[in-house]
Structure formats: C-alpha cells, structure tokens
N, C-alpha and C positions, 0 to 999 in steps of 0.2 A: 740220238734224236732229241731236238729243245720239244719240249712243250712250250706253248704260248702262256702267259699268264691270261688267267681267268677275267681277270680284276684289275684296274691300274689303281696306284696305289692312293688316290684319293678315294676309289671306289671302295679299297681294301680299309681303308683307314672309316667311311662310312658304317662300313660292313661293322667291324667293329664295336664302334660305339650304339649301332642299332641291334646287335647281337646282345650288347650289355643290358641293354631297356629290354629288350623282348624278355631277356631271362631275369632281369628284376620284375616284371609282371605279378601281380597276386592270381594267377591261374592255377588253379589246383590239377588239373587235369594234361596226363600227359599228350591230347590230341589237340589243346589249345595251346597247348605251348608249341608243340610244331610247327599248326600252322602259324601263329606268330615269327617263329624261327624263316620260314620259309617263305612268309612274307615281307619282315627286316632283311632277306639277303636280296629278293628281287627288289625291293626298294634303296638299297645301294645303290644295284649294277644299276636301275633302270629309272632310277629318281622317282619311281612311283611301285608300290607293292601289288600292282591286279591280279587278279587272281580269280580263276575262271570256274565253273561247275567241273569241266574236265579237269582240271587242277585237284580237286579235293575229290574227286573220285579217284586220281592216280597216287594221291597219297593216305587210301586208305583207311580211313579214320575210324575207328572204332563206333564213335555218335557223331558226326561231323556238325549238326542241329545244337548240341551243346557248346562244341567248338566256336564256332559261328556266335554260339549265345554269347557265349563267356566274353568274347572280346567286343561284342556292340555293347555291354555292360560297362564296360572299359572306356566305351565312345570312338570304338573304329568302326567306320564306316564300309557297307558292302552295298554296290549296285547290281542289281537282279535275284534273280532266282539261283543259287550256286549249288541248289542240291539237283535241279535238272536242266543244267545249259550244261 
C-alpha cells in the first residue's frame, strides 16, 4: 500500500525552515512552543497558520492563556476569542 505524501516538497521544504524559527523562539514554555510548532506546520501546508478555539482545546494545553500570551508578546497575531470558539 503507497501512502500519499503529506506535503509536496515545497510545502516540506516550508515546513522546515518554519519548524527552524518556531524552535529558535525565546518561549520558555513547553505549551507555546507547541502551539507554535503546530501553527509553523499548518502555515506550510496551508500558506497561512489559523488556528481555532477547537484547535487548542484538542491540543490540550496545560495554560493555553499563557501560550497565547507568550507568542502575542513575540507579535503573532490571533483573531477572536480561542479559549471559547
């Protein structure tokens, strides 16, 4: 059985270098570095990182309000309410 790739390889080559920046980040915290991680990979595949209140409610986060903080501190930007959409 093939599997499909994920990713084509510009997206993979994206992927990459925005994997590198998320984890050079000064985030102390391992629930903003996540979501960073998992906002660099949807901003690859999908040319933009969105990311929804169901989004960080299915990843769990330990303080997710820190999370959140840590990276507007940074100067990323979040539209809405993401602790309750």
């Amino acid at each position: 059985m093939t599997v499909p790739f994920l990713l084509t390889v510009q997206q993979g080559a994206a992927a990459r270098s925005l994997l590198h920046y998320a984890g050079s980040l000064p985030l102390a915290g391992a629930d903003a570095q996540l979501l960073a991680t998992v906002i660099a990979i949807r901003a690859a595949r999908d040319e933009q990182g969105n990311i929804t209140g169901q989004d960080m409610r299915s990843l769990r986060l330990t303080d997710p309000e820190s999370a959140l903080a840590a990276l507007t501190a940074l100067g990323w930007h979040f539209a809405g309410d993401l602790r309750g959409g």
